[in-house]
N, C-alpha and C positions, 0 to 999 in steps of 0.2 A: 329538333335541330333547325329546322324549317323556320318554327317561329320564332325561333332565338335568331336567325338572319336576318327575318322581316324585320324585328324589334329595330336592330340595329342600324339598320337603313333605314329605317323609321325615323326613328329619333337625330343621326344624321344628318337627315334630309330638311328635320327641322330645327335641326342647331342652323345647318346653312342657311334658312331664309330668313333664319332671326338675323341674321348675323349680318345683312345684307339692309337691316335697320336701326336704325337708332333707339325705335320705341314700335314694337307693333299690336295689336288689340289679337284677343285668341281668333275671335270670329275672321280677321282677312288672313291669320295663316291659316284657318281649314281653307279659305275659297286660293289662295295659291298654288295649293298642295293638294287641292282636289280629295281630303278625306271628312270624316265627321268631326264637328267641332266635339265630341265628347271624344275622338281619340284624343285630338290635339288638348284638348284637360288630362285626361290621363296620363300620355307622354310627356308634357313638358310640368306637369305635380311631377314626373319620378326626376325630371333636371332637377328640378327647383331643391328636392329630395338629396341632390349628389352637389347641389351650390355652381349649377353651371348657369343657372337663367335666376334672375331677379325682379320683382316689380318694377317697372319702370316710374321715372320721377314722379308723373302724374298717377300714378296705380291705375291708370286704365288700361295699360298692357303690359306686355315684357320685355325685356331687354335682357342682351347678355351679360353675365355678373362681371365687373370689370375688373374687381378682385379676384377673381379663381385662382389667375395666374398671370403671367408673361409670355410672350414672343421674341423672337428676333427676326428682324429681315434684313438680309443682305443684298448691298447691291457691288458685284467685282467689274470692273473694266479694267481697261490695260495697264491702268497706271492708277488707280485708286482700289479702298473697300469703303464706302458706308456702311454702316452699320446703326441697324438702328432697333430700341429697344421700347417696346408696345405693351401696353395692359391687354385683358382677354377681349378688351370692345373692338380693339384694334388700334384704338389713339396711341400716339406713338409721347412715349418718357421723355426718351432722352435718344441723342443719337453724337456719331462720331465718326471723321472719316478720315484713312491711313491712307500713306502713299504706299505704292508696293511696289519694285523692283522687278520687271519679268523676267528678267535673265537671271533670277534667283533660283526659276523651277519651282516645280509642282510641289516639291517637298517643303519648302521654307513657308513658299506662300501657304501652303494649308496651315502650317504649324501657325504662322501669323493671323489666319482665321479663327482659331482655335484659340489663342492667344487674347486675341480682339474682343472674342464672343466673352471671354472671363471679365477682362476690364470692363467691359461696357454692366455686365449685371453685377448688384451692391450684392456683397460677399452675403450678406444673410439671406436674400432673395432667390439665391441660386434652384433651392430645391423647389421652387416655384416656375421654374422654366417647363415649358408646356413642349415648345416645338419651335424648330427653327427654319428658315427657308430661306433659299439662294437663286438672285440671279447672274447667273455667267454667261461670257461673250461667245458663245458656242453652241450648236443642235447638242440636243441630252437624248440618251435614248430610253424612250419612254420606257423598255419594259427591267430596265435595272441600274439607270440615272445616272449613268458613263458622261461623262463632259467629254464629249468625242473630237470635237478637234477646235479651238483657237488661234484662229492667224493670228491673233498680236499677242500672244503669249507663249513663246516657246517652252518644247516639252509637254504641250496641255494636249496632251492625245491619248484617249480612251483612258482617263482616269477618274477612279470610282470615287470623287468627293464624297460623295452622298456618305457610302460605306465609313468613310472616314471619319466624319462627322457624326453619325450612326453609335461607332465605336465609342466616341468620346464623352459623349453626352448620353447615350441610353434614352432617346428620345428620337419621336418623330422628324424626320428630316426629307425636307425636298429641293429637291434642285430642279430648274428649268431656264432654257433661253432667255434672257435679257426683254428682248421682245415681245414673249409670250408674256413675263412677268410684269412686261407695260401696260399688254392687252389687258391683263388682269385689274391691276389696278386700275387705271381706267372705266373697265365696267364695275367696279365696286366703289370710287368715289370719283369719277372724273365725266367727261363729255360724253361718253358711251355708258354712263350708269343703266344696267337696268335692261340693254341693248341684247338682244338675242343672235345678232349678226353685223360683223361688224370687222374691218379689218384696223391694223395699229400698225403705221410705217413706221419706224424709226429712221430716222435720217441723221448719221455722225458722221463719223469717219468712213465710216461703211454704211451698207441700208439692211434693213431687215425688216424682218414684220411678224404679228403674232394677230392667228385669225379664230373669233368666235362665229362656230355653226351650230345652230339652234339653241343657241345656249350654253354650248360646251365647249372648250378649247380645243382646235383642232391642230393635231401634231404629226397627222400621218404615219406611215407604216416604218419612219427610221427615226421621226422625230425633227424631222428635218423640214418639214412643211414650214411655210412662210418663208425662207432661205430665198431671198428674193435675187441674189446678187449674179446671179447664171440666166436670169430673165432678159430674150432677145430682142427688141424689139426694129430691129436693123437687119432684115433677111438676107440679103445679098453679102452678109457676114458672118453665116453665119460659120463656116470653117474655121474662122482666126482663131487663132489662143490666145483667150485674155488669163490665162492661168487663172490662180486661186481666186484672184480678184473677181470675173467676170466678168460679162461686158455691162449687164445695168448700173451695179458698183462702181465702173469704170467712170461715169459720168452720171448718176442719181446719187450721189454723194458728196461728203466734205472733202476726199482728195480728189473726184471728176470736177467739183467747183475750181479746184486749186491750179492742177493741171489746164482746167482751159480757161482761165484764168488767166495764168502766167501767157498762156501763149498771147491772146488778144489782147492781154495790155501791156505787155511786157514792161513790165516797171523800171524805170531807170535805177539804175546803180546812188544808192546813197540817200532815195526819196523815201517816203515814211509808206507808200504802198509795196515798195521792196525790198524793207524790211520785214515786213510781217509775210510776204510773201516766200522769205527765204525757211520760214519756219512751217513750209509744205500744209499751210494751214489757210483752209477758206474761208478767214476771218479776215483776210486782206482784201476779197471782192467786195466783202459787205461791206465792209470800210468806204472804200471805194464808191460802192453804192451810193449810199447815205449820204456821200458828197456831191452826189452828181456825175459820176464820171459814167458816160455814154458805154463804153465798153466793157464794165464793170455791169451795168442794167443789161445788155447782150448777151454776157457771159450766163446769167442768171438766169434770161429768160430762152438758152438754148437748155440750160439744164433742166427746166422748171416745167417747160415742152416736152421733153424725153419723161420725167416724170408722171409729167398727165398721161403720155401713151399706156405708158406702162399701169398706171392707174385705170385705165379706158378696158385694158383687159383682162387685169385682177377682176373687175365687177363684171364681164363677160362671163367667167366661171364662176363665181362666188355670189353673185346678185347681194351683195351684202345691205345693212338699214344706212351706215352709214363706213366714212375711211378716215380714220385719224394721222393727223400727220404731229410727230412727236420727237425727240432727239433737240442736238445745238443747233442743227443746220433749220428748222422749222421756224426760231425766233432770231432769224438773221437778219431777214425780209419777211414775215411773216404775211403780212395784206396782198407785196405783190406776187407773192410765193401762192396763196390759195388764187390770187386771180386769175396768173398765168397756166397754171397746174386746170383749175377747173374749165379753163376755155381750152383747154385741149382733149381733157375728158368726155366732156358735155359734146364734142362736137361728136366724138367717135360712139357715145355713148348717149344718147336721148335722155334715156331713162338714170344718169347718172344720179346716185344718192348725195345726200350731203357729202361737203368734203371739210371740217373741223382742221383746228391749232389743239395737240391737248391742253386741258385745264392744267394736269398736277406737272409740266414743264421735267426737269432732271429726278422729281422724285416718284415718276412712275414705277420705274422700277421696283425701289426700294417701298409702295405701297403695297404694289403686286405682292411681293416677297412677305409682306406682314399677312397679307390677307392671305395667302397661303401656307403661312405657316398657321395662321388661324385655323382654317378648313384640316388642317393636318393635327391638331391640336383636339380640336370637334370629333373627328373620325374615332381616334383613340379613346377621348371620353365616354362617345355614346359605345365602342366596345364595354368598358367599362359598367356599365348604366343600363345594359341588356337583361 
């Protein structure tokens, strides 16, 4: 029994770090993975035996077979689903994204997940579906993958996607944070490739963040770790009730941009900065910005200050290699976004790490979500391959 578990975390361990290349040589997965290059012949002869690993282009190493199967990742927000449909390398087919109704409830939306997941794979392909994976605007709880609660989707409290999804497909399914699933992808094709520490803000409507330690995703004991938006960094306040929102939310974000926004410029009645402003959206500052408007650069660089702090003590506890900043609010102002944010880091923080734009922009998510339904695909095979 023993060595029927090592096999399998064996072989696991080196689907994951193939999978983590494009083309690798046997000889540098033993030196990764710290065993003998004769296991690593042996284990990846019995892949190559079950059609999970294949010669790579040049036959000087291996690659994952991009035939085996397919994926899907999902990426849900408030008001969308992409979807998108990947070979077993990870490249992604084909993809498609619905608008969704949150006041539809839990119930409609899943069926429209479910619904989604069918159109998007070719009716003959279907029995080629390996694993799927989700990311949603919500902490999951790590140990039975509860979407436990959605502020911008009501009804989305403690309900068990995952199970549901489970049920329908007869296939590996995971669900995780929106965040986490940026961090993800990101360390597997973005500015944090490869990074063993490393934090992933996301900045939209709200903030959040998803943190790699040592290498592993860290989710804490409710699942709830990175839930940035309860972060104080204004002591003499700290009694007030900012309700669900919190107080860093309140202002490190697309509605703190918007709210202090409106106050500082207060846009006239009828101008093209008050309209965009009526639509509670901090796409009217940057507007603004980009034009020159003095109180528009203010409004920014009070918010962009509050973020540095708060960044100055993320890396107090976490000493991370580097912090990506990721979401719509990152490619607003992007230049003066890392210059204001790092000069307030750096000051509080000496030793502060790089501070990064990410590379894959809106489609972190939905990479995260591929590469994890990969890893959840892998998991299942090498049970399989034991």
């Amino acid at each position: 029994m023993n060595s029927d578990f090592h096999l399998e975390t064996g072989l696991f361990q080196l689907l994951e770090e193939i999978s983590r290349h494009p083309s690798i040589q046997l000889k540098a997965l033993a030196k990764e993975l710290n065993v003998t290059l004769a296991a690593v012949r042996s284990r990846t002869g019995r892949l190559r035996r079950f059609g999970l690993v294949v010669p790579s282009v040049d036959r000087r190493g291996i690659m994952l077979n991009p035939d085996y199967g397919c994926l899907v990742g999902i990426d849900m927000g408030a008001s969308h689903l992409h979807f998108a449909l990947a070979g077993f390398s990870g490249e992604i087919i084909a993809d498609t994204t619905e608008k969704v109704r949150p006041e539809d409830g839990p119930r409609r939306t899943i069926s429209q997940i479910k619904k989604g997941i069918y159109r998007l794979i070719p009716a003959g392909k279907r029995n080629r579906l390996r694993a799927v994976a989700m990311a949603v605007p919500s902490a999951v709880d790590p140990r039975n993958g509860l979407v436990l609660m959605a502020n911008n989707l009501p009804g989305w409290k403690n309900i068990n996607l995952k199970r549901e999804l489970e049920k329908e497909f007869g296939l590996p399914v995971c669900i995780d944070n929106d965040a986490n699933m940026a961090a993800i992808g990101e360390r597997w094709r973005g500015v944090a490739r490869g990074l063993e520490n490393f934090v992933f803000i996301a900045l939209g409507t709200g903030i959040g963040s998803g943190i790699f330690a040592n290498g592993q995703l860290y989710v804490g004991r409710t699942g709830a770790a990175g839930e940035l938006q309860f972060l104080n960094v204004d002591w003499p306040r700290w009694d007030e009730d900012f309700g669900v929102t919190g107080y860093f939310e309140s202002y490190a974000s697309g509605q703190g941009i918007a709210t202090l926004g409106r106050k500082l410029m207060k846009p006239r009645p009828g101008g093209r900065s008050a309209g965009l402003a009526e639509t509670r959206d901090a796409y009217f500052v940057f507007d603004a910005f980009r034009r020159g408007n003095p109180k528009a650069r203010k409004t920014l660089e009070i918010i962009f200050t509050i973020l540095g702090v708060g960044i100055a003590n993320i890396v107090g506890v976490l000493d991370p290699d580097m912090i990506v900043l990721g979401g719509g609010i990152s490619r607003g102002a992007p230049e003066f976004m890392l210059q204001t944010v790092a000069r307030a880091a750096k000051k509080i923080q000496p030793n502060c790490p790089p501070i990064r734009i990410s590379e894959l922009g809106d489609q972190a998510q939905t990479c995260g979500a591929i590469y994890s339904s990969l890893l959840a695909a892998c998991k299942a095979a090498a049970h399989k391959c034991k």
